[in-house]
C-alpha positions as a Markdown table, in Angstrom:
| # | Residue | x | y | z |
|---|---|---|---|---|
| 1 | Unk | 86.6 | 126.3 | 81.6 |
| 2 | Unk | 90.0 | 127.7 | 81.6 |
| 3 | Unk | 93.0 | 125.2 | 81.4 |
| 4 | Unk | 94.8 | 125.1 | 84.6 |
| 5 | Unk | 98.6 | 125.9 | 84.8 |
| 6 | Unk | 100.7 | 123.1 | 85.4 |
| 7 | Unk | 101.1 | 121.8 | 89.1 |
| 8 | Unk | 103.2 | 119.2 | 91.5 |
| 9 | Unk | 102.2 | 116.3 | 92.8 |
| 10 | Unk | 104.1 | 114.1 | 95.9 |
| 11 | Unk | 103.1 | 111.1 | 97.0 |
| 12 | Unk | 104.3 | 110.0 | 100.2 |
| 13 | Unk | 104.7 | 105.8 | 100.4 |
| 14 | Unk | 105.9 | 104.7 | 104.1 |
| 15 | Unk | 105.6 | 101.9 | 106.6 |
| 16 | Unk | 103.7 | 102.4 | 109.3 |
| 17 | Unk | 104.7 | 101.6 | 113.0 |
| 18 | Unk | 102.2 | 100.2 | 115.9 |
| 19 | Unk | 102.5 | 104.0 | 117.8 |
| 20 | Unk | 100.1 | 106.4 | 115.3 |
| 21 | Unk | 102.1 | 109.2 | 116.9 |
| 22 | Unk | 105.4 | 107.7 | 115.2 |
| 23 | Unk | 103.5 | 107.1 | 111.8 |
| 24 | Unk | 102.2 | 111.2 | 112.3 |
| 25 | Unk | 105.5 | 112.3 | 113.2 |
| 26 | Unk | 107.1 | 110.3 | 109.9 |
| 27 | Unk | 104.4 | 111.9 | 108.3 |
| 28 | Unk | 105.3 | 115.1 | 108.6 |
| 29 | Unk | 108.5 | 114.7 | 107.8 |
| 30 | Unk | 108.0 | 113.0 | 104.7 |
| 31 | Unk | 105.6 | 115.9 | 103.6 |
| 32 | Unk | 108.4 | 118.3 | 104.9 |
| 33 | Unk | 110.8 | 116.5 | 102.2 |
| 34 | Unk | 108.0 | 116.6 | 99.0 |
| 35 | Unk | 107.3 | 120.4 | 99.7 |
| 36 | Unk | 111.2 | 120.8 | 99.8 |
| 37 | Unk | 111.5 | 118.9 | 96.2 |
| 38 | Unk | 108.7 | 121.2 | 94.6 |
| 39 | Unk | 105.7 | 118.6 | 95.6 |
| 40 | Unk | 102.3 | 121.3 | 95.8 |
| 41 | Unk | 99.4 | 118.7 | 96.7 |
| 42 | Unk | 100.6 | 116.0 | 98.9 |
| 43 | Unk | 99.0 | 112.7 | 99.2 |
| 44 | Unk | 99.2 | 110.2 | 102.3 |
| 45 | Unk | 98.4 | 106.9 | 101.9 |
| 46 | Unk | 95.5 | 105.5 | 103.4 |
| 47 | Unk | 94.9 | 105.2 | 107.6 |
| 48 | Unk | 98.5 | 106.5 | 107.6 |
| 49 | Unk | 98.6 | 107.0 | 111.5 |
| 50 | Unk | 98.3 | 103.2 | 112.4 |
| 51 | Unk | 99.2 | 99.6 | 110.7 |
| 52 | Unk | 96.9 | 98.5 | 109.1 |
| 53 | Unk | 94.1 | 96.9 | 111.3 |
| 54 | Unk | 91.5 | 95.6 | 109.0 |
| 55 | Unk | 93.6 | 92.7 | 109.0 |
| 56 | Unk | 91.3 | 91.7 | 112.8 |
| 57 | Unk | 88.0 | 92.2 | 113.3 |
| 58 | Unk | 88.7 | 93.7 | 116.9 |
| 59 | Unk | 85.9 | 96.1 | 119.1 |
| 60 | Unk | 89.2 | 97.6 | 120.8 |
| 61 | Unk | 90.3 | 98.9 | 117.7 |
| 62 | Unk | 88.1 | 101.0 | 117.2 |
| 63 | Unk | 89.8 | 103.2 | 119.6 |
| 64 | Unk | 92.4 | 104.3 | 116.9 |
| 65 | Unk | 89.7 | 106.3 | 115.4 |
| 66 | Unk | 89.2 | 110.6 | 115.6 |
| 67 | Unk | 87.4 | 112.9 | 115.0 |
| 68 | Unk | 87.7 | 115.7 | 111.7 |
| 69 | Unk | 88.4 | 118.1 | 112.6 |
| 70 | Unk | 90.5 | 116.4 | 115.2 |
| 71 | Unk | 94.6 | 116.0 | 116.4 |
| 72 | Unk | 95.3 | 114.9 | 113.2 |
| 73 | Unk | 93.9 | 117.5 | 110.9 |
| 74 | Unk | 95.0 | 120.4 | 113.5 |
| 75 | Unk | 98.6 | 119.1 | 113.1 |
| 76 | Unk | 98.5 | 118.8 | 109.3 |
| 77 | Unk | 97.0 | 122.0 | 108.8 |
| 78 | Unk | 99.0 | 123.9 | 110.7 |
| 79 | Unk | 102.1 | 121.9 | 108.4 |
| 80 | Unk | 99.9 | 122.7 | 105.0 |
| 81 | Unk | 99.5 | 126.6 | 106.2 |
| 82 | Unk | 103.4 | 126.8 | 107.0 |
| 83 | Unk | 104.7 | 124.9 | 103.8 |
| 84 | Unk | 102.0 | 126.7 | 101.7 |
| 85 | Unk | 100.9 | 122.7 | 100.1 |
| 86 | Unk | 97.7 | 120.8 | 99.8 |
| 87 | Unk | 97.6 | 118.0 | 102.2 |
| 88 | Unk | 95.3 | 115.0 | 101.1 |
| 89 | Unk | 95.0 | 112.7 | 104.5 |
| 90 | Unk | 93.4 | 109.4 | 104.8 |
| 91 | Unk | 91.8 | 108.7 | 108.3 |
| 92 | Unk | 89.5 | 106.5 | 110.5 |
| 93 | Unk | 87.3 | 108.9 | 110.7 |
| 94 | Unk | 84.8 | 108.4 | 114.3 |
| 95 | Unk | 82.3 | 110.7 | 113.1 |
| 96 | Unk | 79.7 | 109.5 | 116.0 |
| 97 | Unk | 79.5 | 106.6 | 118.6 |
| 98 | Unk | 79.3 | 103.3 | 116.7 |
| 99 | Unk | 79.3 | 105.7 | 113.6 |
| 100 | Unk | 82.6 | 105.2 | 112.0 |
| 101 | Unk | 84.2 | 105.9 | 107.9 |
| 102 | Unk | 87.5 | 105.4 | 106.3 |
| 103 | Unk | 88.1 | 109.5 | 105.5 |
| 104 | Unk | 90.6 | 111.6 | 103.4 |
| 105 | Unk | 90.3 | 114.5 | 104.6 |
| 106 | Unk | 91.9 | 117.3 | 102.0 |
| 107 | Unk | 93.7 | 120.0 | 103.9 |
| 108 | Unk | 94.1 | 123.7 | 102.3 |
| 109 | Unk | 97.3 | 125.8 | 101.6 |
| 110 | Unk | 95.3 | 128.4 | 104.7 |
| 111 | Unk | 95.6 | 125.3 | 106.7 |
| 112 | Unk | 91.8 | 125.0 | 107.0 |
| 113 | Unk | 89.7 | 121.5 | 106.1 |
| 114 | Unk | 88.8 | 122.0 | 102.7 |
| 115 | Unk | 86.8 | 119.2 | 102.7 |
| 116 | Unk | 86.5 | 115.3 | 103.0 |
| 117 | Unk | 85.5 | 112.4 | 101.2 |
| 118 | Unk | 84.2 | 109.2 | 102.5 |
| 119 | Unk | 85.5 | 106.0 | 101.3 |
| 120 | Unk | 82.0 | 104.7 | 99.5 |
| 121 | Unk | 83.3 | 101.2 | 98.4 |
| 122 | Unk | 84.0 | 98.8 | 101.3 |
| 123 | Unk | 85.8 | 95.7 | 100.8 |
| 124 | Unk | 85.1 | 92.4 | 102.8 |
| 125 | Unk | 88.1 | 89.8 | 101.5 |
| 126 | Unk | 90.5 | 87.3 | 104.2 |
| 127 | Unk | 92.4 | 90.2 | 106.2 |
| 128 | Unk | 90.5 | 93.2 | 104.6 |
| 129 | Unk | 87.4 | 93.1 | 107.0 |
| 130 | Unk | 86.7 | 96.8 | 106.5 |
| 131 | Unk | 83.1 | 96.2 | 106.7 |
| 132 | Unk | 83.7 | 95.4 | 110.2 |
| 133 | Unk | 84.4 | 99.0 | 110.8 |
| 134 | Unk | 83.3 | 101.0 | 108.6 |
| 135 | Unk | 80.1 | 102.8 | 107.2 |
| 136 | Unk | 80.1 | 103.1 | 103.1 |
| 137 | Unk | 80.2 | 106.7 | 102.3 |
| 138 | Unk | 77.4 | 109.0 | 102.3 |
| 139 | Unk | 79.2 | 112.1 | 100.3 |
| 140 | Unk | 79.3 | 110.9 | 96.6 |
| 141 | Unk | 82.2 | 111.4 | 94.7 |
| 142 | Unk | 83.8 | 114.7 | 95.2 |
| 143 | Unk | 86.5 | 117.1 | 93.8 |
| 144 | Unk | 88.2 | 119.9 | 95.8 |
| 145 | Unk | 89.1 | 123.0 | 94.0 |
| 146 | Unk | 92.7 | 123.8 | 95.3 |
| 147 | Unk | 94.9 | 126.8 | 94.5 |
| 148 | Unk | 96.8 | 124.6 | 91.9 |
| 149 | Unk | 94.2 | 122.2 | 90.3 |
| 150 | Unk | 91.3 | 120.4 | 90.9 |
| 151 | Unk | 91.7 | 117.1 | 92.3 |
| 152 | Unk | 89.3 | 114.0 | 92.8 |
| 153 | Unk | 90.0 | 112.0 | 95.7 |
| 154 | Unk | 89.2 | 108.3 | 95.9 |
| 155 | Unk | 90.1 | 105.6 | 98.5 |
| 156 | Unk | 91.7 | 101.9 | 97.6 |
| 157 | Unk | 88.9 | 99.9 | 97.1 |
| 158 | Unk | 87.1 | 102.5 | 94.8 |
| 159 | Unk | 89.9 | 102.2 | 92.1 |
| 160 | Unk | 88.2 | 99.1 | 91.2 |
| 161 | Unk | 85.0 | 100.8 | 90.1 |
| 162 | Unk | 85.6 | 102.6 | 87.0 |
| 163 | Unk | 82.0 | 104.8 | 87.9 |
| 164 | Unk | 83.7 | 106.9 | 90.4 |
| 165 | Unk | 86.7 | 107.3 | 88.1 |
| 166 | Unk | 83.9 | 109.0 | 86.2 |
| 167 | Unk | 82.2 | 110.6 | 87.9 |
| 168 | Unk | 85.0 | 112.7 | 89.4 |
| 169 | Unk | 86.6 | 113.6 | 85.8 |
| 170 | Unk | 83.5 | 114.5 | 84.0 |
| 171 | Unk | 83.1 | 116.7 | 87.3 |
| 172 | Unk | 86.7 | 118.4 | 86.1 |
| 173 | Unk | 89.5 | 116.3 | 88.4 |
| 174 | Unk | 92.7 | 117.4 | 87.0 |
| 175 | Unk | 94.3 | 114.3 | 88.9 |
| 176 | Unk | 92.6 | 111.3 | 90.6 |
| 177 | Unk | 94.4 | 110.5 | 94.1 |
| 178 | Unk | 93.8 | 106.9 | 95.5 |
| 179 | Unk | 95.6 | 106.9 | 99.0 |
| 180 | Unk | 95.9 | 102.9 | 98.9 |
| 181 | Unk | 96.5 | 99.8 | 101.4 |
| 182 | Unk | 97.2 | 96.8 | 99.3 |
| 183 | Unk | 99.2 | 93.9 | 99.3 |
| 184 | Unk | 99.9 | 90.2 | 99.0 |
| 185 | Unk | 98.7 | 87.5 | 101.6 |
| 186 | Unk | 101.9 | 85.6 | 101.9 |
| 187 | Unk | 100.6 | 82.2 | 100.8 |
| 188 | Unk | 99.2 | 83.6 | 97.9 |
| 189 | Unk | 102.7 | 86.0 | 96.5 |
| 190 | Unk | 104.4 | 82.9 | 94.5 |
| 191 | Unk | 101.4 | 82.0 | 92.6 |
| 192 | Unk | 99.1 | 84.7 | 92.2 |
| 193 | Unk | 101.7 | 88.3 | 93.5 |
| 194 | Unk | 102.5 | 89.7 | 89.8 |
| 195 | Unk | 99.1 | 89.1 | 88.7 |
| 196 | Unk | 97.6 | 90.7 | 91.6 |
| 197 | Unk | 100.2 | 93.9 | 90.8 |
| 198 | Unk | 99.6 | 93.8 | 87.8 |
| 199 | Unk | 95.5 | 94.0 | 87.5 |
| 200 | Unk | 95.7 | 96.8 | 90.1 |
| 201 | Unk | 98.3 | 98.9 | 88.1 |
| 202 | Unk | 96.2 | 98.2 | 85.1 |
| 203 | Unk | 93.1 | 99.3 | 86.3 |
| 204 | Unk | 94.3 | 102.4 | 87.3 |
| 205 | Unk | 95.7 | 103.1 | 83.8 |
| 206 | Unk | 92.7 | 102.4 | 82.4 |
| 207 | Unk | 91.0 | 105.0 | 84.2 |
| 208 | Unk | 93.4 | 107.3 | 82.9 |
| 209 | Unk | 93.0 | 106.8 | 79.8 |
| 210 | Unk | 88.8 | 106.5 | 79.5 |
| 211 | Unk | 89.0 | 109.7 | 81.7 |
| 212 | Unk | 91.6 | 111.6 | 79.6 |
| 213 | Unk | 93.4 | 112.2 | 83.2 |
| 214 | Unk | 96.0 | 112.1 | 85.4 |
| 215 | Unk | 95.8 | 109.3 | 87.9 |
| 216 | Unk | 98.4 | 108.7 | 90.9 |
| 217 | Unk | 98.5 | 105.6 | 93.2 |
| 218 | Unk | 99.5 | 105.9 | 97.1 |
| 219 | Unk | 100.5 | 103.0 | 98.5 |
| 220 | Unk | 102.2 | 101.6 | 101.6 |
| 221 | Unk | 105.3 | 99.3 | 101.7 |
| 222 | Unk | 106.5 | 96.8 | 104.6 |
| 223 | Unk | 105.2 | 93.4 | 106.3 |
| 224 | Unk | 102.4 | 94.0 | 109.3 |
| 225 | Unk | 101.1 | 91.3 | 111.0 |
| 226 | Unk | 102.2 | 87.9 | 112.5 |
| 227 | Unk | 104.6 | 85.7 | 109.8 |
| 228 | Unk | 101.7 | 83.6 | 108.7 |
| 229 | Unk | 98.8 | 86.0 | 108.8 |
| 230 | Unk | 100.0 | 89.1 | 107.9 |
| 231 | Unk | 100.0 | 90.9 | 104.7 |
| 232 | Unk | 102.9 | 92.6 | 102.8 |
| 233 | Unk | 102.2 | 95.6 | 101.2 |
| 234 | Unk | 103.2 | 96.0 | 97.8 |
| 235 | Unk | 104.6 | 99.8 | 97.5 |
| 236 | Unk | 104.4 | 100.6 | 93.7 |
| 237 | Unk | 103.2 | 103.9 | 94.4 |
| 238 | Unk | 102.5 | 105.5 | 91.0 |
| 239 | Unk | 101.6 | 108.4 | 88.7 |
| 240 | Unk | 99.8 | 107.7 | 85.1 |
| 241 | Unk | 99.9 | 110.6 | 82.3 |
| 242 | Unk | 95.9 | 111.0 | 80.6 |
| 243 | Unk | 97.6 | 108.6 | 78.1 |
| 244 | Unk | 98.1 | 106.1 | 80.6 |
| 245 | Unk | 101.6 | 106.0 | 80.8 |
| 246 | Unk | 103.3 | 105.6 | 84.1 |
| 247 | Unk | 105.5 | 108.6 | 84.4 |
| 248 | Unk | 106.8 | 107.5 | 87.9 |
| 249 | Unk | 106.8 | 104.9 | 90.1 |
| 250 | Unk | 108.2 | 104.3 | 93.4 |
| 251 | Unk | 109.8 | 100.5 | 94.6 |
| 252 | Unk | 107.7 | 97.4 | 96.1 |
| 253 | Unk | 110.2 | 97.5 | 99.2 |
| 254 | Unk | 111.0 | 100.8 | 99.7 |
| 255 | Unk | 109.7 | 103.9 | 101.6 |
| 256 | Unk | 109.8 | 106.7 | 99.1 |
| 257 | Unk | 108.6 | 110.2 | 98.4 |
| 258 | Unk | 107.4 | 110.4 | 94.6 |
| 259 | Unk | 107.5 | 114.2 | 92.9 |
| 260 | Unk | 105.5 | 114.5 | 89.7 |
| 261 | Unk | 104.9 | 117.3 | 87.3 |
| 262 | Unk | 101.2 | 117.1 | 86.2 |
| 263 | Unk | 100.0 | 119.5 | 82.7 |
| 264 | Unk | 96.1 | 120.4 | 82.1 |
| 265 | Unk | 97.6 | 121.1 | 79.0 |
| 266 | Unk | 98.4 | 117.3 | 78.2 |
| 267 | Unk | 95.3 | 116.4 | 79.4 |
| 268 | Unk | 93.4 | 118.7 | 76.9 |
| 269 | Unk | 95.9 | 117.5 | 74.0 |
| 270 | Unk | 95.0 | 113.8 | 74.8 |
| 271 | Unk | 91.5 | 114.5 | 74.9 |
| 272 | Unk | 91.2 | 116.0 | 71.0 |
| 273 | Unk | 92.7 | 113.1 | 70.1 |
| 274 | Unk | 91.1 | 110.5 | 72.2 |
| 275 | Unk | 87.4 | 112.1 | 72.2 |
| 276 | Unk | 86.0 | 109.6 | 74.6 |
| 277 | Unk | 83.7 | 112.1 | 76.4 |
| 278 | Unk | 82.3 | 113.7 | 73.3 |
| 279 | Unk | 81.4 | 110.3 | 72.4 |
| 280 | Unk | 79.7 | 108.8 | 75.2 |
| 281 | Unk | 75.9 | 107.1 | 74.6 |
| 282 | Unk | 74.3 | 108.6 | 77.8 |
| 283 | Unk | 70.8 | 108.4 | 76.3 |
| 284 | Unk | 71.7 | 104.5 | 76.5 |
| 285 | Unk | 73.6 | 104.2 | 80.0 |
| 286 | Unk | 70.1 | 103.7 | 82.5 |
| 287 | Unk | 70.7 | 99.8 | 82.9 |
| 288 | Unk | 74.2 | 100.8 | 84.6 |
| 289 | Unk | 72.1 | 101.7 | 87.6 |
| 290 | Unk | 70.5 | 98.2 | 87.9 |
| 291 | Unk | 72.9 | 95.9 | 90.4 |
| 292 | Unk | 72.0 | 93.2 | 87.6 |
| 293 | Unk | 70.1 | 92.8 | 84.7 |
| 294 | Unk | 68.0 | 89.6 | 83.8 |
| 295 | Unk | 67.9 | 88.6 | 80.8 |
């Protein structure tokens, strides 16, 4: 396999307004802005068009969802065709009555759906009730060949799970893109915030580094939700190097637009000297597919 030239990365970190057409509209302009500063493949963070509404367990809400294709991937693609990007956007996807996935869909540099992913973890934590409305996943973990790298694309709650980190490098991800919706509960910041901040960004680097890849971190920033119920999402939007080192990484309060130069090259160096794929027992990994093992 040929090592791929290097490429530009933007990650787009915003808060979100109650009107999705306002959050579409931001959206657009803050993709404007990376493709301006360089940015090739363009991450959103995840269910960009709306606050986040997990945070209920509410039948009405389900009326934020679309279809894909639908308005919002005919309005990014026509953005991705114009600019000449990759447009990576997370989405409630309604993909049939009652039938309903949290969905990147990754837009082409021809404007046309290249493909999607379906979010396969699904959390179920106190203002997180995703399992409310949504169905795991059904696709597996996929990579999308793009015209500047190949890129595995993951959803918040999977960069927990260092199997899909895995699966999608040893499938030849250049980068790992997590569009991300995380923050603190406010009773819980004082005591338990830079913990909490700091597992997430840890676990992330740590997937870089087993993987020998890049791994970037989309995240959205701002309070939603009523004073004592709400969450506060944490920004910290971030890139990490195949070594694990965070090359860039945006504020907890701000909106930003992150631009990062990714290398295939880097990646290759690391790997010669951090051989953790030649070295793998796979003869000796069956038990992994057991939910538990007795002893």
């Amino acid at each position: 396999m040929p090592i791929a030239d290097k490429f530009r990365v933007g990650l787009v970190q915003m808060c979100c307004a109650l009107d999705p057409n306002e959050n579409l509209a931001k959206a657009e302009w803050r993709i404007r802005e990376a493709a301006g500063r360089g940015a090739q493949i363009i991450c959103l963070q995840e269910l960009f068009r709306s606050q986040y509404f997990c945070r209920e367990e509410n039948a009405d809400l389900f009326a934020l969802a679309e279809p894909i294709p639908g308005p919002s991937t005919m309005a990014l693609g026509r953005l991705s065709r114009e600019l000449g990007v990759v447009i990576v956007a997370s989405l409630f996807e309604r993909r049939a009555p009652g039938l309903y996935h949290n969905t990147a869909a990754v837009l082409g540099a021809d404007g046309e759906i290249a493909g999607i992913y379906r979010k396969m973890h699904i959390p179920d934590d106190p203002l997180y009730f995703e399992k409310f409305y949504f169905t795991p996943g059904d696709l597996g973990f996929r990579n999308f060949d793009t015209p500047f790298g190949r890129i595995g694309v993951l959803v918040c709650w999977d960069q927990w799970y260092p199997e899909g980190a895995r699966i999608s490098a040893l499938s030849g991800a250049n980068i790992l893109l997590y569009p991300t919706a995380i923050g603190w509960h406010p009773r819980e910041k004082a005591e338990y915030g830079a913990g909490q901040l700091d597992a997430w960004r840890t676990i992330q680097r740590a997937h870089a580094i087993a993987n020998g890849v890049y791994v970037a971190a989309v995240n959205r920033v701002g309070y939603e939700g009523p004073p004592e119920h709400g969450l506060e999402f944490w920004g910290s939007s971030f890139v990490a190097d195949p070594f694990g080192k965070v090359v860039a990484e945006a504020s907890q309060e701000r909106e930003e637009t992150l631009i990062v130069e990714c290398d295939p090259h880097h990646m290759e160096q690391v790997r010669r000297n951090w051989p953790f794929l030649r070295d793998r027992r796979v003869d000796a990994y069956g038990p992994i597919l057991s939910r538990w093992l007795d002893q």
